[in-house]
TIVO-119351 format. One record per residue (C-alpha): residue in one letter; x, y, z. Coordinates in steps of 0.25 Angstrom, whole numbers, padded with zeros to 4 digits, always signed. Example, Ala and Ser with C-alpha at 12.3 -4.5 7.8 and 13.67 -1.06 7.14 Angstrom:
REM residues 2
A+0049-0018+0031S+0055-0004+0029
***
This chain:
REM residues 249
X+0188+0172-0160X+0178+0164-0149X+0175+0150-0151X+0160+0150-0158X+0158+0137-0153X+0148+0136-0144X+0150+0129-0130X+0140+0120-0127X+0140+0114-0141X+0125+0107-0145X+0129+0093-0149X+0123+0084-0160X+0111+0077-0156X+0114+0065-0164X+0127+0063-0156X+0120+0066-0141X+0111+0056-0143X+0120+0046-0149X+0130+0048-0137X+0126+0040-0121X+0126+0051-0111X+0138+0052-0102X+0130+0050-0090X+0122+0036-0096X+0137+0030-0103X+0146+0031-0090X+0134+0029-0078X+0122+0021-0086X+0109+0021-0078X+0104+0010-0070X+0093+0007-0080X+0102+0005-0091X+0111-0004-0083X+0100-0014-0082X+0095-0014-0095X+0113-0016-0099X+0111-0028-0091X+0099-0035-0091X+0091-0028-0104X+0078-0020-0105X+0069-0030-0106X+0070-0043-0112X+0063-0060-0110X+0070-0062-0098X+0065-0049-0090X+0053-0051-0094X+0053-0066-0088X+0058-0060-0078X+0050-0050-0073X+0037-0060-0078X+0043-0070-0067X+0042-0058-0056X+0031-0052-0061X+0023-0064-0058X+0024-0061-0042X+0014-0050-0045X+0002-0060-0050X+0004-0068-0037X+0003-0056-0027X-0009-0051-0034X-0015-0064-0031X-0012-0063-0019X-0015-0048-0016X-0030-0051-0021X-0031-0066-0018X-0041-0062-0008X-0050-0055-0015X-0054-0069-0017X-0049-0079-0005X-0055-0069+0006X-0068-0065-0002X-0081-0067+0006X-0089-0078-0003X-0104-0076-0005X-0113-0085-0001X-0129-0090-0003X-0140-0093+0006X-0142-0107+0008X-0158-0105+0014X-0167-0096+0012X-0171-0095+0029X-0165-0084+0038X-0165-0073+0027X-0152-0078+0021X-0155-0071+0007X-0158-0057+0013X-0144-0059+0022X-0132-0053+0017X-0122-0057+0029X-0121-0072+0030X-0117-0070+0045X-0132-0068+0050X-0136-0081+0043X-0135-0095+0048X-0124-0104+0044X-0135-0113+0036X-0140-0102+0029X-0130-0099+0018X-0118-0103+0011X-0107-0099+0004X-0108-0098-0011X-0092-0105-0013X-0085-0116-0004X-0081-0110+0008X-0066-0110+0004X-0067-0099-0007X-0065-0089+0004X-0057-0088+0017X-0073-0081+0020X-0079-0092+0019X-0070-0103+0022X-0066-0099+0038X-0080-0094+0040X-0078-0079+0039X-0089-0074+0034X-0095-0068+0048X-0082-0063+0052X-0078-0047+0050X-0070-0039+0040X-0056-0039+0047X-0057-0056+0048X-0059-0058+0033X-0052-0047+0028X-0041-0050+0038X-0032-0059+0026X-0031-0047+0018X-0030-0037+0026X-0019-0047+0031X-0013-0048+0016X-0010-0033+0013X-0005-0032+0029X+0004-0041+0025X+0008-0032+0010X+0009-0019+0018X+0018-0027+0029X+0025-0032+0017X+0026-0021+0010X+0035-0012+0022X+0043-0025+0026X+0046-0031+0011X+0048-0016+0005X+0063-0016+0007X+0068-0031+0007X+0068-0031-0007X+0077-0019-0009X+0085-0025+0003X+0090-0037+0008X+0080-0047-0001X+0080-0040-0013X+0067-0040-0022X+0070-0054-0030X+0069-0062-0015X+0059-0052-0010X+0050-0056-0023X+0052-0070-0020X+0049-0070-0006X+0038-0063-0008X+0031-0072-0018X+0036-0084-0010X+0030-0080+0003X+0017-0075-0004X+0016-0087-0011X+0017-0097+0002X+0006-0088+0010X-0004-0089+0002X-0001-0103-0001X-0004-0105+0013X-0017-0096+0014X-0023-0109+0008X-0021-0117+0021X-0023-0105+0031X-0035-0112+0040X-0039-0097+0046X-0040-0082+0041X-0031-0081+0052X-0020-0089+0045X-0026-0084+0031X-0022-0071+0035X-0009-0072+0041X-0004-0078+0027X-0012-0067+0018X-0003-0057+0028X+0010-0064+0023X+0007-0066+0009X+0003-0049+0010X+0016-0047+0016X+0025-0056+0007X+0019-0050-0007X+0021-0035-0002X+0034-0035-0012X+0030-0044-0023X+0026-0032-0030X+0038-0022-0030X+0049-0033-0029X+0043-0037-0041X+0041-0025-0048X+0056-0020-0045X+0062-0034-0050X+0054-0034-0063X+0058-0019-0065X+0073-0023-0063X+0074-0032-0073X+0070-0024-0086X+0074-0009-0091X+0069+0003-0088X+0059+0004-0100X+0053-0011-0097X+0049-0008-0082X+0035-0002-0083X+0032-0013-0091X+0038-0024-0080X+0030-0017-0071X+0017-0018-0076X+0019-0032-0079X+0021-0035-0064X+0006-0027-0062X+0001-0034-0074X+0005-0048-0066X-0001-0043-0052X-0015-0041-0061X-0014-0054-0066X-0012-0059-0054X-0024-0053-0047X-0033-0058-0061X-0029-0071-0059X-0036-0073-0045X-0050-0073-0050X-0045-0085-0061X-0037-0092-0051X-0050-0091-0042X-0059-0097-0052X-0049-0109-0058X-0047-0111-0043X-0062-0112-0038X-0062-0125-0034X-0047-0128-0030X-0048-0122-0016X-0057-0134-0014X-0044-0143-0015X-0037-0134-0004X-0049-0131+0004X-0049-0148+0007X-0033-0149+0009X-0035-0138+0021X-0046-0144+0028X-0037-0156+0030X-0028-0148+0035X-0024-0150+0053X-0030-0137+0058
***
């Protein structure tokens, strides 16, 4: 008499999903590896991707800094002769005639006399600056996987950023202006992914979209912060505008 037993036997529900699957118990993910080691999210990743988020609020500043530094000032007549009011280009008025409506170090504009001068000279320090992100972003791609590794590609990247746009404050020329605004373009090119990758390695899986937007959240902080800095800061350039002129040119 045949066996009535069936060959592919159904089993209990209750038991498959109790059991690990073979292929998860003997070779475990990679995602479940780092979660074993380091957790799913807990204080200290959250410190921790905080600390590196924070290099996205400092290259939104300087992504839009000029917005603001490189802005052409608006100015007011200062006589009524030659027509000035029904003149809109200050360039076919005499020197005499008008004013500007700030001090003249508001704006690189104003401050080296480039209000007469064409649209490639003043919009030469950021044309300069994302020059120097789309260089960046070819030479800089692969270092980070490579010989440097993202934690000292990040740091570099800040560091270097940092120290050129310090010294945009002493540049005497746009010439100068510009050459620094091409290297700080150029070093910030990789804040962002190295950045993003470092802050996603150090949660789980199910806590990295909400890394993620934390670093988009701290870049739009970043760029909301200018216009506050700008005003708390109206009068502060004053300090560093003297300091220059005694400067040895």
């Amino acid at each position: 008499m045949a066996d009535s037993t069936p060959l592919l036997s159904q089993p209990n529900s209750a038991e498959s999903q109790s059991t690990t699957p073979p292929l998860e118990k003997y070779h475990p993910s990679l995602d479940s590896t780092i979660e074993r080691c380091i957790g799913v999210f807990g204080w200290a990743q959250f410190f921790q991707t905080l600390l590196v988020n924070l290099a996205w609020l400092f290259d939104a500043q300087q992504t839009f800094i000029s917005v603001f530094t490189d802005a052409y000032p608006k100015w007011h007549c200062t006589t009524h002769q030659h027509g000035c009011n029904s003149v809109s280009n200050i360039c076919y008025l005499p020197k005499n005639s008008w004013a500007w409506d700030w001090p003249s170090y508001t704006s690189i504009i104003s401050e080296w006399k480039l209000e007469c001068s064409s649209s490639i000279i003043t919009g030469l320090p950021a044309s300069s600056f994302f020059m120097g992100c789309l260089v960046g972003g070819f030479v800089l791609a692969t270092l980070a996987d490579s010989s440097l590794g993202r934690k000292n590609m990040i740091f570099l990247s800040c560091l270097t950023m940092s120290l050129s746009s310090l010294l945009t404050v002493f540049s005497t020329n746009i010439w100068v202006y510009s050459t620094l605004r091409l290297i700080c373009g150029f070093s910030r090119a990789t804040i962002g992914t190295s950045a993003l990758v470092l802050t996603a390695e150090l949660v789980g899986k199910r806590w990295r979209g909400q890394v993620g937007v934390m670093g988009f959240f701290c870049f739009s902080i970043g760029f909301l912060s200018l216009p506050a800095i700008a005003y708390l800061n109206r009068d502060g350039s004053l300090c560093v505008d003297e300091k220059r002129k005694q400067l040895p040119r």
